[in-house]
C-alpha positions, 0 to 999 in steps of 0.5 A, a space after each residue: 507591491 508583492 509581499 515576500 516571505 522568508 522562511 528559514 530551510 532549518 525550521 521547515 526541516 525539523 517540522 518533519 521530526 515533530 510528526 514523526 517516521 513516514 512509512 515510504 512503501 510504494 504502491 502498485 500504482 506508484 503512491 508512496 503511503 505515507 502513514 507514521 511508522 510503527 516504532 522504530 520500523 520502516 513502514 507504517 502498521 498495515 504494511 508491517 503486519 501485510 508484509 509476510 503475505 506480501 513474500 510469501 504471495 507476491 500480492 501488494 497490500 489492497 490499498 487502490 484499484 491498481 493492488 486489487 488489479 495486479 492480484 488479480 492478475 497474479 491469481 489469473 497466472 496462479 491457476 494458469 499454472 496449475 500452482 492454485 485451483 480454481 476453487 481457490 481462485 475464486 474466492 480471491 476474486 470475491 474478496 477481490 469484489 468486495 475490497 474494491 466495494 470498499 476503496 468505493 467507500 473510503 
C-alpha cells in the first residue's frame, strides 16, 4: 500500500519569505549563488561589495575554478593587447594561484 502526502503550494510558498532574499547572480560556470541578500539589495554581500571590480575589470567574482579560469583568460588577452604589463599579469596568476589553493580547501 503507498503512502500519499498532500502538501498544500501556498505554505511551501511562503517558506521561502521566512529565510529570506536569495542573491541570484550567476556564475562563470552557470551556478546561481544563492546566499541571502544583503538588505533590500538584489545580490548577497560578496557580490555586492565584488561588484564595482566586476564593471571596471570584467573579472567574475572567484567563486570556483571556472571564475579563476575566465580571469585568467581575461588577463592573458589584457597583456596580449598591451592594455596591461606583464608585470601586472602576473601577480593576477599568483593570486590566481593561490584562490584555487583555496577553493581546494573550502
Amino acid at each position: 500500500m503507498a503512502l500519499v502526502l498532500d502538501i498544500p503550494f501556498a505554505r511551501l510558498a511562503n517558506r521561502g519569505n521566512e529565510i529570506g532574499k536569495r542573491c541570484m547572480k550567476i556564475g562563470a560556470s552557470g551556478q546561481v549563488c544563492g546566499r541571502e541578500t544583503e538588505g533590500e539589495g538584489e545580490l548577497c554581500a560578496v557580490h555586492g561589495r565584488w561588484s564595482d571590480v566586476e564593471k571596471q575589470t570584467g573579472f567574475p567574482f572567484p567563486d570556483d575554478a571556472m571564475a579563476v579560469q575566465e580571469i585568467l583568460a581575461r588577463t592573458t588577452a589584457l597583456v596580449a593587447m598591451n592594455i596591461i604589463f606583464p608585470e601586472k599579469a602576473q601577480v593576477v596568476i599568483e593570486l590566481c594561484r593561490l584562490m584555487m589553493r583555496n577553493l581546494r580547501r573550502m
